[in-house]
N, C-alpha and C positions, 0 to 999 in steps of 0.2 A: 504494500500500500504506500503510496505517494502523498506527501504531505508538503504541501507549496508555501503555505504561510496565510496569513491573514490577508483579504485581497483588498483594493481601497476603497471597492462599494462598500463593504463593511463597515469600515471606518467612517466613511461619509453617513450611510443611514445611523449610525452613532452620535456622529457630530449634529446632524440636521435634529433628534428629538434633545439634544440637549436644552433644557430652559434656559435662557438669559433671563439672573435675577437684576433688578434696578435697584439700585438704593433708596431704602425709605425715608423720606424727608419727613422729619420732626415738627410736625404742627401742633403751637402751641396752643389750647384753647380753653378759654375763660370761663366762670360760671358766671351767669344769668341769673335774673328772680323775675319773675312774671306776676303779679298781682292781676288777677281779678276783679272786677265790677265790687262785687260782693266782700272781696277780701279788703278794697279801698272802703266801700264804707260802715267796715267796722271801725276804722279808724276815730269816726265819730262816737264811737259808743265810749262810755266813763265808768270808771268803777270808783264807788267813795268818792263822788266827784272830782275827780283826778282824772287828767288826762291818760289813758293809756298809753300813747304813744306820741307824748310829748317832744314838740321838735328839738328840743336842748337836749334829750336824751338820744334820740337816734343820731344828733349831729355827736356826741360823745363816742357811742361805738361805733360809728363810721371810722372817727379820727382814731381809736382805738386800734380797730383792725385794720385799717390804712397804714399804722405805724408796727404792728404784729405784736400789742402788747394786749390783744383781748382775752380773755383766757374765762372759761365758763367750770362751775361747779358741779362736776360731773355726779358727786352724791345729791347734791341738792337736785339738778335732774332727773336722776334716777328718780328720787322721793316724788317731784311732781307727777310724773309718769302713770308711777305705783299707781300714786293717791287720785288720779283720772281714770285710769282703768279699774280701779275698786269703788269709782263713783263718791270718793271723799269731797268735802270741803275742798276748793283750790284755793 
């Protein structure tokens, strides 16, 4: 038996399925907040006549988290959470 070698259709239908990969370019993408109709006018609504969502406060942790010094209390969280899914006092 004769053995001639590998012929260069070989190598070519080799070469032809190879994929060429492209470098994936790094897009960098921001988050969003969308409000709703409904979710803007609860802004109106007051607890203890207090504003809820008084503009000096949200301008505080804007500047807060703009500067990466906001930092939230993740037990105090948790507790709210609880205390909303077991129907407590908030």
């Amino acid at each position: 038996m004769k053995i001639d070698g590998v012929s260069h259709n070989v190598i070519n239908m080799y070469k032809k399925n190879v994929t060429k990969t492209e470098p994936k370019v790094n897009v960098i993408k921001k988050d969003t907040i969308e409000l709703s109709e409904e979710g803007k006018n609860l802004s109106a609504l007051s607890l203890n006549d207090k504003s809820v969502n008084s503009k000096e406060k949200i301008e505080a942790i804007k500047n807060k988290v703009m500067q990466g010094t906001y930092t939230v209390d993740s037990k105090l969280t948790a507790k709210k959470i609880i205390d909303v899914i077991k129907g407590r006092d908030v």
